[in-house]
N, C-alpha and C positions, 0 to 999 in steps of 0.2 A: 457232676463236674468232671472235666476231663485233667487229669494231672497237669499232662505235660505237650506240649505241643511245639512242631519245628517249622518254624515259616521259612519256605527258599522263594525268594522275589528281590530280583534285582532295583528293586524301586525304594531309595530309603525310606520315602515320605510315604509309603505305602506302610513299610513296617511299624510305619508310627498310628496311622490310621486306625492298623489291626491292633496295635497294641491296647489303642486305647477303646477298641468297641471289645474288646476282651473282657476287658478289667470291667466296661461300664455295664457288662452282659453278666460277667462273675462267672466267665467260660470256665478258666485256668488256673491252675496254681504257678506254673510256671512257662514262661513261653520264650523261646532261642530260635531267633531269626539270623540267615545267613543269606549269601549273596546271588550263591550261584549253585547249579546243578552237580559243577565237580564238587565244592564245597561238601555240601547236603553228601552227596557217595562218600564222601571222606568218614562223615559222621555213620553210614551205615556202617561201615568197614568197622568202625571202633564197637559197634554195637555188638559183634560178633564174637569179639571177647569178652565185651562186659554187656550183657543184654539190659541191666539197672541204669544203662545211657539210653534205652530205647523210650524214646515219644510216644505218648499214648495215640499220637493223632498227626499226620503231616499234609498241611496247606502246602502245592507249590504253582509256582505261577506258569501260564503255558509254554511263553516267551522269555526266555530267561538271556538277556543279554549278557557276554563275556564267558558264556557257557558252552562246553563242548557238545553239549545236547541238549533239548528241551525237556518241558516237562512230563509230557508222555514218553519218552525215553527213561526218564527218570522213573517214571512209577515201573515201569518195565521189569528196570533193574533190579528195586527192591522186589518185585512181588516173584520175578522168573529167577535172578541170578544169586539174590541175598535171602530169599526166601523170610524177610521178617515178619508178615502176619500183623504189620503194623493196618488202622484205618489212616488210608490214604485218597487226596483226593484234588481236581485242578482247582483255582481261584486264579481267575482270569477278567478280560473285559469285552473279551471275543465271548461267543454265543453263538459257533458256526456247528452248525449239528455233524458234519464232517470230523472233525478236531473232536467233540463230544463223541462220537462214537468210537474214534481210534484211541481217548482215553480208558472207553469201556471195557474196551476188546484187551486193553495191555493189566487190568483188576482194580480201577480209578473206582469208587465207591461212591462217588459224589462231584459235581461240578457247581462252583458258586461265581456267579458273575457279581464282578468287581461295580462296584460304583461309590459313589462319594457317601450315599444312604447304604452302607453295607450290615449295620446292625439287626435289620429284620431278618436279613437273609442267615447269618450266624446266629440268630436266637432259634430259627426253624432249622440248622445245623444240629444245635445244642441238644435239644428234643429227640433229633433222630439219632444221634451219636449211641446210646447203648446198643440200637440196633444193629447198626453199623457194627461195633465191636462184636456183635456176637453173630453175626453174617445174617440178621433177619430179614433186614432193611436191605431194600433193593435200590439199584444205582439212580440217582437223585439229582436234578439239578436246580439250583436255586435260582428263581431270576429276581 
């Protein structure tokens, strides 16, 4: 089971989607979904003094509308400038091997393509997640 997880996806009806193929997977214990990419950095920055606010696991979306940057900027940031050693990874709708590879390149762990059937793709998530944690599991993408 993964404790804790941070969804950044500007899509509300998206957060609810994830929410509920969470619960109905028994991914989570607890899951804090936020809007936007400055958002989401808000939250690393506080992790930095209190790391017991750190997510086991962070979903973010490629496209994040109302944001200063995307989400491969965003994984950027955590893995080059905040250094948190969090598993991190895109959940998107796009599937463009382009975009997949400059997630690679910035320490994105995983890419899951969004669809309206998203529970298969988060149960073979779920599965791979210890490895992931422990750097075993190589970079992955869910179709």
């Amino acid at each position: 089971m993964i404790d804790s997880i941070l969804l950044v996806d500007d899509e509300d009806l998206f957060h609810i989607v994830f929410d509920d193929a969470c619960s109905l997977l028994d991914i989570t214990l607890s899951l804090n979904g936020v809007h936007s990419a400055d958002e989401a950095e808000e939250r690393v920055v506080s992790w930095m003094s209190d790391p017991t606010l750190k997510p086991d696991c962070i979903f973010v979306d490629l496209n994040i509308i109302g944001s200063s940057f995307d989400g491969i900027e965003f994984i950027n940031r955590v893995n080059h400038k905040y250094g948190n050693g969090v598993v991190i990874g895109i959940i998107s709708s796009s599937h463009n091997e382009e975009e997949i590879q400059k997630a690679q390149k910035v320490g994105a762990q995983f890419w899951i393509v969004k669809s309206d059937d998203i529970e298969p793709r988060l149960e073979e998530f779920k599965k791979d997640f210890e490895g992931f944690k422990e750097g075993t599991q190589t970079f992955k993408v869910y179709k």
